[in-house]
N, C-alpha and C positions, 0 to 999 in steps of 0.2 A: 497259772497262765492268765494272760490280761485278756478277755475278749470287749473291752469299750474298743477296738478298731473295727472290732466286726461289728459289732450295732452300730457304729456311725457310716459304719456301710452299707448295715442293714435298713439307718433312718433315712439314709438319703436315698437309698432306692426305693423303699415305702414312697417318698416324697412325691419321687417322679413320678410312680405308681400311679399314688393319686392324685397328681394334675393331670396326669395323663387319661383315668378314669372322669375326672371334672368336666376336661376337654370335649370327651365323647360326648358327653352326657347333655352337655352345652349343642353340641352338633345333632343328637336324635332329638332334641326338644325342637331345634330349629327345622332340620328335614320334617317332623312332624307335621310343622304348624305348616309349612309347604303343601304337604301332601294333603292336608283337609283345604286348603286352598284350592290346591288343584282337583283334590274330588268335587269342591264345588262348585268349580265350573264346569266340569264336564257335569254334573245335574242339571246345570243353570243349560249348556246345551244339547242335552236328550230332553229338558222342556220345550225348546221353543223349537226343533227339532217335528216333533209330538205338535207342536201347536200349527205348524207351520206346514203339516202337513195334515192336519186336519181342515187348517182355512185352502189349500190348494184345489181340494176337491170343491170347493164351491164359488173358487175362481173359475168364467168362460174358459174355453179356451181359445190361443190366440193363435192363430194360422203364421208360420214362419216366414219370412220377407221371400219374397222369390226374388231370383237373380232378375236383371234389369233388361233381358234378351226379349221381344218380344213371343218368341217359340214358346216359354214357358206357359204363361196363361192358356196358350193352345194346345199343348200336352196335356195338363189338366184336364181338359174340356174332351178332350178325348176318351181319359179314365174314366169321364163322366157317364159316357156310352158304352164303355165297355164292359160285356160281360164276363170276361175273364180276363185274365196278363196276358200282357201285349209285350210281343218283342222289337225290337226297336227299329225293326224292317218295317211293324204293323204302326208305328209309331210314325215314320217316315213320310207313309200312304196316308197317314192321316193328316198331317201335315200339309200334304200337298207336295212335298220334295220329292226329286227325282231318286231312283233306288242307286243311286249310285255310293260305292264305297264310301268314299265319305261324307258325303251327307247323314249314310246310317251310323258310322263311326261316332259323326257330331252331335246324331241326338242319342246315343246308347251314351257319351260323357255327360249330354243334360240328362240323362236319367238316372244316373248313377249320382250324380249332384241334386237330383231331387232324394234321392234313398238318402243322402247323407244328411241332409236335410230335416228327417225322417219324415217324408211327404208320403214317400213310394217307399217299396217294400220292394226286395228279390228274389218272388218266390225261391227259383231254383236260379241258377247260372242263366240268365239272359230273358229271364221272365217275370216281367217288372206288374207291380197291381200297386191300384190304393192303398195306403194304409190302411187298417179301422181304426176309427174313433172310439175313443173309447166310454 
């Protein structure tokens, strides 16, 4: 029986075999050198990460732009005196504006835009305080 067909069948799939093994091997060398690239920068930012938040704590800090309405500054100035959360009725009266629906309406939206702000805080549902400083 003649088997040189089968080895030449057997050499050339050996062949592909190992191009096809070369290939890989070509592709995990590559993927490698990627992945230490990219482990090094995610090091390079869990440093400055770490640095950046080491310098923030001895940044001031800087009080957030208030909207352009004159009310704002005078809300403020209210928490100022206040000894506890003020509702936006108590808010109203301090102001000077009449208790009418909406006027309380319109300064419960500036206060709820100072909380987003993070100026103000809500304690609970409609009971607005300072923030602390931290």
């Amino acid at each position: 029986m003649n088997i040189r067909p089968l080895l030449d069948a057997l050499d050339l799939q050996e062949e592909a075999a190992r191009a096809l093994a070369d290939d890989l091997r070509a592709q995990i060398d590559g993927l490698q050198t990627r992945l230490r690239g990219a482990e090094m920068h995610l090091e390079h930012l869990a440093i400055t990460r770490k640095t950046l938040t080491g310098l923030a704590d001895r940044l001031p800090a800087v009080a957030p732009d208030l909207p352009e309405h004159p009310d704002y500054p005078r809300i403020l100035a209210a928490f100022k005196h206040a000894t506890g959360p003020l509702r936006a009725k108590d808010v109203c009266e301090a102001l000077g504006h009449e208790l009418l629906p909406k006027n309380v309406e319109g300064t419960r939206a500036k206060l709820k835009r100072l909380v987003k702000l993070g100026i103000l805080t809500e304690a609970d549902t409609g009971n607005f305080t300072r923030k602390p400083r931290p």
